[in-house]
C-alpha positions as CSV (number, residue, x, y, z in Angstrom):
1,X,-7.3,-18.2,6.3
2,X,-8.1,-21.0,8.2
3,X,-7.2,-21.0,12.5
4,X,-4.3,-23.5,12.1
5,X,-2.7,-21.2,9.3
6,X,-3.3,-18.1,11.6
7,X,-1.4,-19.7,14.5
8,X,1.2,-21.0,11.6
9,X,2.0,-17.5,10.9
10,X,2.8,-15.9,14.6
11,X,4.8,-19.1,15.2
12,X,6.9,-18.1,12.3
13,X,6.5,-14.6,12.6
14,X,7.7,-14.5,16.7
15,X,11.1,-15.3,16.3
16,X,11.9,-12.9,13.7
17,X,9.7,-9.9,16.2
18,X,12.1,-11.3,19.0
19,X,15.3,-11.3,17.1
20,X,14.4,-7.6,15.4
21,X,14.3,-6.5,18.9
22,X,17.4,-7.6,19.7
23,X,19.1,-5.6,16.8
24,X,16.9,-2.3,17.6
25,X,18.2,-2.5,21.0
26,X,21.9,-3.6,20.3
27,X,21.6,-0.3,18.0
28,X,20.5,2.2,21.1
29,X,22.3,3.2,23.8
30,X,22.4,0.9,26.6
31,X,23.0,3.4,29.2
32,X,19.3,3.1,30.4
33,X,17.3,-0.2,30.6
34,X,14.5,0.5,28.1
35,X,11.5,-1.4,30.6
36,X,12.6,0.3,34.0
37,X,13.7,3.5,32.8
38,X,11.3,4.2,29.9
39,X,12.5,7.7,30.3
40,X,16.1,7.9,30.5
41,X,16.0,5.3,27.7
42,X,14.3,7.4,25.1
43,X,16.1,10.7,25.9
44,X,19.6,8.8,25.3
45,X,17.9,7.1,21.7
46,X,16.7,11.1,20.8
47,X,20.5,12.2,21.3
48,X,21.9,9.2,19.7
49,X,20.1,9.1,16.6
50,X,21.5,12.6,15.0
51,X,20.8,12.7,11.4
52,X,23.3,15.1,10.9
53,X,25.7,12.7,12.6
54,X,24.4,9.1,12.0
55,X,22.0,8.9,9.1
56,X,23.4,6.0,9.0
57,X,22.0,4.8,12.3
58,X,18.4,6.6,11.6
59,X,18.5,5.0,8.6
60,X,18.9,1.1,10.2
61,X,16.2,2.2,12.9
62,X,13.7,3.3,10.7
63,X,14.2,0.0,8.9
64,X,14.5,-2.0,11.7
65,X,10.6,-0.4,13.1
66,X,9.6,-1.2,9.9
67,X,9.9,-4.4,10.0
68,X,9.4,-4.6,14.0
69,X,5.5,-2.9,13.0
70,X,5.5,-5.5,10.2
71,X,6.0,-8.6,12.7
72,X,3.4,-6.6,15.3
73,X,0.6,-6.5,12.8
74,X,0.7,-10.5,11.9
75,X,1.0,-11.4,15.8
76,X,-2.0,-9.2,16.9
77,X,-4.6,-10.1,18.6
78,X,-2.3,-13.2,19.4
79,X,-1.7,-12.6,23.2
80,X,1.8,-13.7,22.6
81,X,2.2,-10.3,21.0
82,X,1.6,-8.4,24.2
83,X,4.9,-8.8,26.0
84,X,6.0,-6.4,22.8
85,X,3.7,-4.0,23.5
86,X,5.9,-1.9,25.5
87,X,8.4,-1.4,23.0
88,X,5.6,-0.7,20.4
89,X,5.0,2.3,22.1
90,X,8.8,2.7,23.3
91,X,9.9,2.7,19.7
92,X,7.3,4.6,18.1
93,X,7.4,7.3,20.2
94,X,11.4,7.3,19.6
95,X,10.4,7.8,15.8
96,X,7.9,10.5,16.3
97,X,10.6,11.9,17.7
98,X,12.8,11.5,15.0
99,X,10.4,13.9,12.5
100,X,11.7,17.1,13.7
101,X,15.3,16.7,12.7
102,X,15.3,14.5,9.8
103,X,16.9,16.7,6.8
104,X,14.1,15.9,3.4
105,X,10.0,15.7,2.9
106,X,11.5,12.4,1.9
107,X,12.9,10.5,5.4
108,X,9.5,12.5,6.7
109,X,7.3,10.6,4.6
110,X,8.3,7.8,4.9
111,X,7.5,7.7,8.9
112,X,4.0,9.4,8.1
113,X,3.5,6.2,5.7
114,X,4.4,4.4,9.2
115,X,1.2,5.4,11.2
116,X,-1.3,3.9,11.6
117,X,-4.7,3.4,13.7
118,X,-3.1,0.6,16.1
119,X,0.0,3.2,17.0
120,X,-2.4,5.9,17.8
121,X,-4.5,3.9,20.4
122,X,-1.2,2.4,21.3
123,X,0.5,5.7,22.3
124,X,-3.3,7.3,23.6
125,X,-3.0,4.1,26.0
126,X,0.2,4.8,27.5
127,X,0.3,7.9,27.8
128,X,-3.4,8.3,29.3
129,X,-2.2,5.6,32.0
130,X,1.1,7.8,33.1
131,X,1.4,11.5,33.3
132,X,1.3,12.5,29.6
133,X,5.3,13.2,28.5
134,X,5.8,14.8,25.6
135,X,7.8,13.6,22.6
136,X,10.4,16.5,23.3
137,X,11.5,13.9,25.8
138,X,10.0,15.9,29.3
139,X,6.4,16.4,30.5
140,X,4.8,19.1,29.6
141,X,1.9,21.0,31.2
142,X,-0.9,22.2,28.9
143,X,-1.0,25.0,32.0
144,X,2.0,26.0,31.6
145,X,2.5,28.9,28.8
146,X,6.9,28.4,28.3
147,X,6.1,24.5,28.1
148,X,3.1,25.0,25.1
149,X,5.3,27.8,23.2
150,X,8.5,25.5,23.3
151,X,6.1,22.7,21.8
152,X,4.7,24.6,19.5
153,X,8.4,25.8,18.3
154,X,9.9,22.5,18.3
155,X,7.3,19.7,17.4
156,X,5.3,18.6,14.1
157,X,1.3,19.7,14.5
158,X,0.4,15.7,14.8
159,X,3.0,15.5,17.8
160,X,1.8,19.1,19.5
161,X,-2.4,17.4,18.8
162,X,-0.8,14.4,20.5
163,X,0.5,15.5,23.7
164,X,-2.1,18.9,24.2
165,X,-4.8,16.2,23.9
166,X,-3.6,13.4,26.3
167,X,-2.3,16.5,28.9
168,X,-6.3,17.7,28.4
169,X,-7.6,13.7,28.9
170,X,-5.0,13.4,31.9
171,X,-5.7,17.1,33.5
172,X,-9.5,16.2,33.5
173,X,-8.9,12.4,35.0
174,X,-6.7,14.1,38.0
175,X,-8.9,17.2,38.1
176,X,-12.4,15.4,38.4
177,X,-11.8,14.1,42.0
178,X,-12.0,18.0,43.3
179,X,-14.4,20.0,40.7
180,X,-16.3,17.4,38.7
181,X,-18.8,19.3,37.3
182,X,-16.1,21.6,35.6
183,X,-14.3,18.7,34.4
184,X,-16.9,16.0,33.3
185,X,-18.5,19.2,31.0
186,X,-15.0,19.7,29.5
187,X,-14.5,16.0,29.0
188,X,-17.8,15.9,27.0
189,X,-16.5,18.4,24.7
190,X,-13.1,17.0,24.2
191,X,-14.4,14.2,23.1
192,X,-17.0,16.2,20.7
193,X,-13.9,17.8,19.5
194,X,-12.1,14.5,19.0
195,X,-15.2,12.9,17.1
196,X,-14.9,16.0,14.7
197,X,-11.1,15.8,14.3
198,X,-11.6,12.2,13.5
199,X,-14.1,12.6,11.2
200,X,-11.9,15.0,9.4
201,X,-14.9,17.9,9.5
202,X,-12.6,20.2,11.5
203,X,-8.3,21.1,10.0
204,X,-5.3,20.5,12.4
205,X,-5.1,24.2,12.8
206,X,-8.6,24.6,14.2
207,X,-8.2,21.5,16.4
208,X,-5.3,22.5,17.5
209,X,-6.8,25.9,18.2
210,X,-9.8,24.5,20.2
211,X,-7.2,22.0,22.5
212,X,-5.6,25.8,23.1
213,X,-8.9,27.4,24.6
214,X,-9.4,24.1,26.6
215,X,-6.0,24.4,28.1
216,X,-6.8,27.8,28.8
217,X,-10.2,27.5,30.0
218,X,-8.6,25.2,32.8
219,X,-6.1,27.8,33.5
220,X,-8.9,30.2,34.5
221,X,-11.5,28.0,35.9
222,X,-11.1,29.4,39.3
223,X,-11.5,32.6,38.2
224,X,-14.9,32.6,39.2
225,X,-15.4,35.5,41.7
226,X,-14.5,33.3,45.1
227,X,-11.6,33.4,46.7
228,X,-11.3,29.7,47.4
229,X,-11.0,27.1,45.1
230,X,-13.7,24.6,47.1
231,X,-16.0,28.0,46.4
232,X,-15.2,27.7,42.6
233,X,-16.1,23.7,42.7
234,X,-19.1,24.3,44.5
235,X,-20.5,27.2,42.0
236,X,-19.6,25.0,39.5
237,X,-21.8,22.5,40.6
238,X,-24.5,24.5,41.2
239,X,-23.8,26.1,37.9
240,X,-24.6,22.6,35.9
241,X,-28.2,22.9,37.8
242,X,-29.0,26.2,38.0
243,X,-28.7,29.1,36.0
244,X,-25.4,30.7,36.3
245,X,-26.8,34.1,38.4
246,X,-28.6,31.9,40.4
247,X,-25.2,29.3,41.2
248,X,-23.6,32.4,42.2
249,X,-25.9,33.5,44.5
250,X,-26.2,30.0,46.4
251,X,-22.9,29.7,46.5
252,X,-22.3,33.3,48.0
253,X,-25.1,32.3,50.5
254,X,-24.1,29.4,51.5
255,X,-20.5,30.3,52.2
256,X,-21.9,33.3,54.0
257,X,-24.2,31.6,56.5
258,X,-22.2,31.8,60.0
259,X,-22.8,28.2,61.4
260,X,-21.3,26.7,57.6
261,X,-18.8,29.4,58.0
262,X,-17.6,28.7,61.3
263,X,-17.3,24.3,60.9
264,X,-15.4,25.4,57.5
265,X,-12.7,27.2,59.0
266,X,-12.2,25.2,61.4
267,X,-9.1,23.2,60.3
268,X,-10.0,19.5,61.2
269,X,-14.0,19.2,60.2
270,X,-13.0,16.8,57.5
271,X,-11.5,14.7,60.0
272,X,-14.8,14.5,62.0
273,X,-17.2,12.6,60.7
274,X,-19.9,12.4,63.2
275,X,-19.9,16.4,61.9
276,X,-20.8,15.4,58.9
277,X,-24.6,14.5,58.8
278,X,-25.5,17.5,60.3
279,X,-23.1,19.3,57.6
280,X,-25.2,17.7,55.0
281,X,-28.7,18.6,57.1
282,X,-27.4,22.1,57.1
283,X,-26.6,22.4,53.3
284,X,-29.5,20.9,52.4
285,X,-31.9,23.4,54.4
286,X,-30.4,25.9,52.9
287,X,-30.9,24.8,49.4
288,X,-34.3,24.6,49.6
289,X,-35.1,28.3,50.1
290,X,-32.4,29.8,48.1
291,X,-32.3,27.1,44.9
292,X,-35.9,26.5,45.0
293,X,-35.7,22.3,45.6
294,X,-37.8,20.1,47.3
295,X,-36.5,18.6,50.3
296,X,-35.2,15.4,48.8
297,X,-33.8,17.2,45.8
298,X,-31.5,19.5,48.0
299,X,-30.8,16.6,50.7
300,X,-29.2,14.8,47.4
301,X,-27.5,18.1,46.1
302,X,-26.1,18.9,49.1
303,X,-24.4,15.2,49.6
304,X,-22.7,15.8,46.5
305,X,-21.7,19.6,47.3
306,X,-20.3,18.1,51.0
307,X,-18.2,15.0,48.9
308,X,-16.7,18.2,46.6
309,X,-16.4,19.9,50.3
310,X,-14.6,17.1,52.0
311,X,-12.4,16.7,48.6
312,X,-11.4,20.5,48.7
């Protein structure tokens, strides 16, 4: 197709995304303003469309996306097509929502015929940028055992994957600013686990069995033996370098020496930053006899312990 056919085909193709718009919303509720209260929006659209109510009306939205994805797939990469990004995602995520109650295999096939790569990063974009929500129409917290049973009861495996995995991608973006050793290891695995999932070399059940331990592995990380939760970052830094026996006991040193001790619990340290060189000085001489680095080595390490410190 030649470039003047291309841009041919979104001129003709944009009024008709425009004006299906129009009828999707003049379906919905208009209670909420889908742009400024996303939210509210979606919760009212989830009530509203009741197939055991108004097939009628989950019948004309299902169309309606239909041909709203339709108009979407000729546009992109046009940029013109990204003021409609927001009700890609608003829309679609209304339709996943839709699965649960919808009364055949039939109506439910005929939104798994829907997906498609593009809604996928779509919905992994907007919902990695915002605290992940769940398509039961609230958050949910991965660390939170009432919020994954009443997933588990009430959504489709593909919706519970969806949300567990973008809780797990926003739990370790929020969680790496305090223990990002912890964090950046379980971040390399996720995405391990994702590159299997993808590559269909793992079943739903086993992926959704391995986004389970993750949750629960961040549920527990500060079960660690120390008290404090800066303790548990620090040992697991120290773990990612040293052999675990050996993190443990730096850590337990190093927590134990008096003069560390007594700037520590002292409530404003963080505050004073001409403390803080000789913070580092101290950290770093005690690194060298109990982890076994050279002098440059530990002054490095023991920058990066007082950043986790100061972030603690």
């Amino acid at each position: 197709m030649q470039p003047s056919q291309v841009w041919q085909s979104v001129e003709s193709e944009l009024p008709k995304l425009e004006a299906t718009v129009e009828r999707i919303l003049k379906l919905l509720p208009k209670k909420h303003d889908p742009v400024s209260q996303r939210e509210d929006y979606k919760d009212d659209a989830g009530r509203f469309l009741d197939p055991a109510t108004r097939l009628d009306a989950v019948e004309d939205f299902l169309e309606l996306v239909k041909q709203f994805n339709r108009s979407i797939d000729i546009i992109l990469p046009d940029v013109r097509g990204l003021p409609f990004k927001h009700y890609f995602t608003l829309f679609a995520q209304i339709r996943l929502m839709l699965r649960d109650k919808l009364p055949s295999n039939t109506y439910r096939e005929r939104i798994t015929k829907l997906e498609s790569l593009l809604l996928e990063q779509l919905l992994d974009e907007y919902i990695d940028a915002s605290p992940a929500k769940s398509l039961l129409g609230k958050e949910v917290s991965i660390l939170d055992a009432a919020d994954m049973a009443r997933l588990k009861k009430l959504a489709s495996p593909r919706s519970q994957a969806l949300v567990m995995k973008n809780q797990l991608r926003h739990t370790i973006i929020t969680g790496r600013d305090k223990d990002s050793a912890f964090f950046d290891k379980l971040a390399e695995e996720l995405e391990k686990l994702l590159a299997e999932e993808k590559a269909g070399r793992i079943s739903k059940a086993q992926f959704l069995a391995q986004l389970d331990l993750s949750g629960q592995r961040i549920k527990d990380k500060d079960n660690t033996g120390f008290t404090n939760p800066a303790h548990s970052a620090v040992f697991h830094y120290l773990e990612s370098h040293l052999l675990t026996e050996t993190a443990r006991v730096v850590t337990t040193k190093l927590f134990e020496n008096t003069d560390l001790d007594h700037t520590m619990t002292s409530g404003n340290w963080k505050q004073m930053l001409d403390l803080h060189p000789e913070i580092k000085k101290r950290i770093a001489g005690l690194l060298v006899p109990l982890a076994g680095w050279q002098r440059a080595v530990a002054r490095e390490h023991a920058g990066n312990l007082l950043a986790i410190l100061l972030k603690n």
